[in-house]
C-alpha positions in Angstrom: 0.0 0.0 0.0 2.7 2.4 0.8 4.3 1.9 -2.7 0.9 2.5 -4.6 0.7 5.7 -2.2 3.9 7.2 -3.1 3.2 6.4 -6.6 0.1 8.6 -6.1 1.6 11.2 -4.6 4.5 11.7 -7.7 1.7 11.5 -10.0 0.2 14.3 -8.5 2.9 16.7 -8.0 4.0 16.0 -11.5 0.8 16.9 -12.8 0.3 20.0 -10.5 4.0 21.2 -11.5 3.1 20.6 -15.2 -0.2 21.5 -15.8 -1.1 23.8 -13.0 -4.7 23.2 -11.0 -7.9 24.9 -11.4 -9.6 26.1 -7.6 -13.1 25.6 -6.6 -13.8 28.4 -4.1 -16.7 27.2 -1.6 -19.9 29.3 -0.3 -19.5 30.5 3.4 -20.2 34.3 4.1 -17.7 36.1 5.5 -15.8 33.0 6.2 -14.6 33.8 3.0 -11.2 36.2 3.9 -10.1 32.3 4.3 -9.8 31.9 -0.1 -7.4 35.3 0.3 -5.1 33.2 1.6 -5.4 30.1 -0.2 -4.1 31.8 -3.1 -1.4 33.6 -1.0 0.2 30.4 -0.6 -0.5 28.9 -4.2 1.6 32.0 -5.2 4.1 31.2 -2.3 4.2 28.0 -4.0 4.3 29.5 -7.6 1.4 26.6 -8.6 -0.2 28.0 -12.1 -3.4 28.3 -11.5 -5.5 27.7 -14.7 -9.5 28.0 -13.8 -11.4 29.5 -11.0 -14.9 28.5 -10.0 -16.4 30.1 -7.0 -19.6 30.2 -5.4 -21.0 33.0 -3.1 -18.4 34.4 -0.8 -15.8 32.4 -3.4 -17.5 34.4 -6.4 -16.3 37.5 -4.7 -12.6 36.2 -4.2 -12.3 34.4 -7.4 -13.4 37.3 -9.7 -11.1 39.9 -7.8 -7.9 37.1 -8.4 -8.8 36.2 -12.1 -9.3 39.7 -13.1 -5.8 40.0 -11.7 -5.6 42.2 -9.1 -2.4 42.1 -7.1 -2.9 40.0 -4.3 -1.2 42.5 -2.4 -4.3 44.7 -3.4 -6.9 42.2 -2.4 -5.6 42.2 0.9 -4.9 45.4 1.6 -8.7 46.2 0.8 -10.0 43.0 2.9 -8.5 44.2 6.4 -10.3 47.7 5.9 -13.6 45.7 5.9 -15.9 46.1 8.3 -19.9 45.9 9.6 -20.1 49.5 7.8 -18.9 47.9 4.7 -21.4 45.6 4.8 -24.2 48.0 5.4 -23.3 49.8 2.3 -23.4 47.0 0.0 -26.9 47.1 -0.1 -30.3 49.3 0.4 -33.5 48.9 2.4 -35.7 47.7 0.2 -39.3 46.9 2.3 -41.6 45.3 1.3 -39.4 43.1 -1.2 -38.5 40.0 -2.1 -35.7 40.4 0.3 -34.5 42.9 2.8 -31.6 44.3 1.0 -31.6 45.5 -2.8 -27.5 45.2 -3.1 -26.9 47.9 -5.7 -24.0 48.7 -3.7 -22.3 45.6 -4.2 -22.5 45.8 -8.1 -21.1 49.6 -8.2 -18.3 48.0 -6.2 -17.1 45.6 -7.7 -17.6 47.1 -11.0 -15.0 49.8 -9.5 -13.0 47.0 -8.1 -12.6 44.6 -11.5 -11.8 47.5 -13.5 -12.8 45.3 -16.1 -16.1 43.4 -15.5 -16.8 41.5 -18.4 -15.7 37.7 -18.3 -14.0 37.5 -21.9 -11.3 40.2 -20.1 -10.4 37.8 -17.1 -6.8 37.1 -16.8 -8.0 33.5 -15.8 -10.9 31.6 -16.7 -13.9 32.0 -14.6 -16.8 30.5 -13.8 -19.6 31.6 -11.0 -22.0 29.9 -9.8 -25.9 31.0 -8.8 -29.2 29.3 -8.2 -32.4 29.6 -10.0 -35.3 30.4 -7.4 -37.8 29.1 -9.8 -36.7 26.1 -11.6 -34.2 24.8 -8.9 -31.3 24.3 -11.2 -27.5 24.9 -10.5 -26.8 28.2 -12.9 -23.0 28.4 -14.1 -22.1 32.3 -15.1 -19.6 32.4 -17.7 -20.4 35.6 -20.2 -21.6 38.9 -19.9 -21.1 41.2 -16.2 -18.8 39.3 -14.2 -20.3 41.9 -11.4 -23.9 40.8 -11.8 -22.9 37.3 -12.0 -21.0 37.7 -8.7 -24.0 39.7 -7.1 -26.4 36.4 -8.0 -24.5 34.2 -6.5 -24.2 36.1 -3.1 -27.9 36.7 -2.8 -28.7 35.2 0.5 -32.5 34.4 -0.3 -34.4 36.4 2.0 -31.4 38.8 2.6 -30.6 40.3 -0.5 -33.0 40.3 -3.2 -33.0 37.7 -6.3 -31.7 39.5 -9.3 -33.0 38.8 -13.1 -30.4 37.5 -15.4 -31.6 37.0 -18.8 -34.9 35.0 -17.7 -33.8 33.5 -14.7 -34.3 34.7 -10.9 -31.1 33.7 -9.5 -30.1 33.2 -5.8 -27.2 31.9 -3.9 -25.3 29.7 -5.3 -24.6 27.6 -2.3 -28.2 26.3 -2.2 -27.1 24.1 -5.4 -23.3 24.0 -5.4 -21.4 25.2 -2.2 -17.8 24.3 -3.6 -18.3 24.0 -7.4 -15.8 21.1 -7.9 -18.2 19.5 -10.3 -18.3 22.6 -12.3 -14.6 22.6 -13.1 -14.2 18.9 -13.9 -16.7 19.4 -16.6 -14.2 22.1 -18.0 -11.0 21.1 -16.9 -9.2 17.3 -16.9 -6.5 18.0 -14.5 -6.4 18.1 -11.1 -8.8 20.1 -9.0 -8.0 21.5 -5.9 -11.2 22.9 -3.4 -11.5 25.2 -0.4 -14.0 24.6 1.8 -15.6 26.8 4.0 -18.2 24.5 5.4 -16.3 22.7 7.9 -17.9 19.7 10.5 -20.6 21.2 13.1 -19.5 22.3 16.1 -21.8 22.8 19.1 -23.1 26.5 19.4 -22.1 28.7 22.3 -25.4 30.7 21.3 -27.8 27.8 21.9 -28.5 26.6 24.9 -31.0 25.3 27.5 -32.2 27.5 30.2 -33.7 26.1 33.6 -36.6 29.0 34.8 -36.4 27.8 38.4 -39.6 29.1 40.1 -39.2 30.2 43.4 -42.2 29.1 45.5 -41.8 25.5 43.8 -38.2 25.7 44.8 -39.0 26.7 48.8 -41.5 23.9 49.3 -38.8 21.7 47.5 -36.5 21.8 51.2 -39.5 21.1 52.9 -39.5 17.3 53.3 -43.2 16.7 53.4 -43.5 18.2 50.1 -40.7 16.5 48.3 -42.3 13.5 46.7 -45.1 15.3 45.3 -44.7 15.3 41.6 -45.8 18.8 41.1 -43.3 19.9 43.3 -40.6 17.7 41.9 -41.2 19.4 38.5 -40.0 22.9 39.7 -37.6 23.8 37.0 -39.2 24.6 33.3 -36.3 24.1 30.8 -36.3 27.1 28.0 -34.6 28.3 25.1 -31.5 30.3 25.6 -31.7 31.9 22.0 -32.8 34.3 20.0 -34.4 33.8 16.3 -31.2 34.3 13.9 -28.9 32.2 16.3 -31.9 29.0 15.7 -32.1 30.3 12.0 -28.3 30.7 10.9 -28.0 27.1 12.9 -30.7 25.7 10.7 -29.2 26.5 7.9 -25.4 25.1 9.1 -27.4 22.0 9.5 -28.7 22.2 6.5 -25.2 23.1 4.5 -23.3 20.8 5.9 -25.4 17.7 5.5 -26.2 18.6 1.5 -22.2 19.7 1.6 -21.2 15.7 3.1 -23.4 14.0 0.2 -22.1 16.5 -2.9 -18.5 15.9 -1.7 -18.9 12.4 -1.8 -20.3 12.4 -5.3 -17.6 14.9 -6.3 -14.5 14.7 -4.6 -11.9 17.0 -5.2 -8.1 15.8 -6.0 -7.2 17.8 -2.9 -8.9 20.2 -0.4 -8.3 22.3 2.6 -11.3 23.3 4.8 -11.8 26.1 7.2 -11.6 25.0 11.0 -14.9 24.4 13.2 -13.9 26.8 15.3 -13.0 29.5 12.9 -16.8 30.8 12.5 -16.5 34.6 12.5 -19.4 36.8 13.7 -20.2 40.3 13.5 -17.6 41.4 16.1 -15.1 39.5 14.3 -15.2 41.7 11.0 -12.3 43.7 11.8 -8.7 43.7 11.0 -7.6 41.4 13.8 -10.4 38.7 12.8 -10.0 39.3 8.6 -5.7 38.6 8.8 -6.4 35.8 11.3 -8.9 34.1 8.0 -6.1 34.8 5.6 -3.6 33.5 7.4 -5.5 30.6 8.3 -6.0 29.7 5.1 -2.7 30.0 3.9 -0.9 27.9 6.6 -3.7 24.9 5.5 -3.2 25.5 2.0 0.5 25.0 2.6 0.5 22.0 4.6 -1.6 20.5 2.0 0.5 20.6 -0.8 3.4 19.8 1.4 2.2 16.9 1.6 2.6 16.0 -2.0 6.3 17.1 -2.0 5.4 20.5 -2.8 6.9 23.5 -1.0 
C-alpha cells in the first residue's frame, strides 16, 4: 500500500508542477477572507493556476484574483472591511423579495474589477448561482462578471434575487457550495477545493435555560413536600436563543449535510477546509479577525500541498 501511495503522490505533484490546478472556491459568508489566503500560498508555491470557480463568498474572491488584481491589493482592501462595509453594499428595500436590494455591491465591484466582463479575465472563470424558480445549478460564464457575482451572493431572504436574462437567480450555495463539479466538466487536470463548510461544532449561542420558580423551589426543602410530583417538576427548561442564532444554525445543519453528500459524489483531488472553530461573527469583521482568516488559510493550504512534495 505504501508503494501505490507514493506512486500517487509523484503523480500528483507531476501533474500539478506541469499543468497547474484549477480552484473551486466554496460558499460561506464572511468566512470567505479564508480563499485570500489560499491563493497567498498557491503564489508562495508558484502553482499556475489555470480556472477558477467560486460560489457565493468564493464568487467575490475568485473574480477579484482572475481579473488579476495584485494579491497585495486584495488584501490590503479586505483588512479595511468592516460591519459599515457591509451596510453599504446594499439598500433597504421593504416590502421586497428580500431585505436588502444590493446595488452597492454591483457599483463596487464594478470599481473593483476595472474590467467586469468575463472575456477580459486574466484567468478563466466561472460563478455559480441558483435559479429560485426552476431549482437548477446556474453556471455564469459571459456577460457582467459583477452581476454574475452579485447572483451568486444573494442570500435568499437577505438580499434580493436578481434577473439575469430569464432567470431569478439566488445563492449559489443552495445548489453547489464548492463547485468542484463545475470545473471537472471544464478542466481534466487536477482540482483543488477550499471549503468553507467545515464539520458542526456545538453553538455557544444555543442553549437550554432552567426557569427555576421560586415558591416551587422553597417547598422543594421542605420534606413533606418533596415527593409530590408537582413539586418535583420545579424547573421549566427554555430556550436560551434568539431567532437568527436558531435560524443561521438551521441553515449550518442544512449546508453541511447537503455539503457531506455533494462531496462524496464529487471529490476534489485535494482540499483544505476552514476550521470548526474559525466561524467569524459580526464582532469579528475587523482587521484582527480578517488577517487571522487569511492567514488561516494559507498555513492549511501550505501544509496540503506539502504533503505531495510541494513547498
Amino acid at each position: 500500500m505504501g508503494l501505490f501511495r507514493d506512486l500517487r503522490i509523484h503523480q500528483i505533484k507531476r501533474r500539478i508542477l506541469n499543468d497547474g490546478i484549477a480552484v473551486a472556491l466554496g460558499s460561506g459568508g464572511f468566512k470567505g477572507f479564508f480563499h485570500i489566503g489560499v491563493f497567498a500560498a498557491l503564489e508562495l508555491l508558484k502553482i499556475p493556476i489555470r480556472r477558477i470557480a467560486g460560489t457565493s463568498a468564493g464568487a467575490i474572491v475568485g473574480a477579484a484574483y482572475a481579473a488579476g488584481i495584485p494579491l497585495d491589493d486584495i488584501i490590503d482592501f479586505a483588512v479595511t472591511f468592516n460591519m459599515g462595509s457591509v451596510l453599504n453594499l446594499g439598500n433597504p428595500v421593504l416590502p421586497g423579495s428580500g431585505i436588502l436590494k444590493a446595488s452597492g455591491a454591483v457599483d463596487f465591484l464594478r470599481k473593483a474589477l476595472k474590467s467586469s466582463e468575463f472575456r477580459d479575465m486574466k484567468i478563466p472563470l466561472s460563478i455559480i448561482a441558483t435559479d429560485i424558480i426552476t431549482a437548477e445549478r446556474i453556471v455564469l460564464e459571459e456577460g457582467d462578471v459583477s452581476m454574475a457575482v452579485r447572483a451568486s451572493v444573494s442570500v435568499p431572504a437577505i438580499f434580493e434575487p436578481i434577473i439575469i436574462g430569464n432567470r431569478v437567480l439566488v445563492d449559489g450555495g443552495i445548489t453547489e457550495n464548492v463547485p468542484v463539479a463545475t470545473l471537472r466538466s471544464r478542466w481534466k487536470g487536477i482540482v483543488f477545493a477550499s471549503s468553507l463548510t467545515p464539520p458542526l461544532s456545538y453553538p455557544n449561542d444555543i442553549q437550554i435555560k432552567k426557569n427555576k420558580k421560586t415558591m416551587l423551589a422553597f417547598l422543594k426543602t421542605i420534606p413533606v413536600f418533596q415527593d409530590v410530583p408537582w413539586v418535583k417538576e420545579y424547573e421549566s427548561p427554555s430556550v436560551d436563543s434568539n431567532w437568527a442564532a436558531i435560524l443561521i444554525r438551521a441553515w449550518d445543519i442544512m449546508a453541511y449535510e447537503t455539503y457531506k453528500i455533494y462531496i462524496q459524489k464529487h471529490p476534489p483531488d485535494l482540499i483544505v477546509t476552514i476550521d470548526s472553530e474559525c466561524n467569524p461573527g459580526m464582532n469579528d469583521i475587523n482587521e484582527a479577525g480578517i488577517r487571522k482568516m487569511i492567514n488561516l488559510g494559507r498555513e492549511k493550504t501550505l501544509r496540503c500541498f506539502q504533503a505531495y512534495g510541494i513547498e
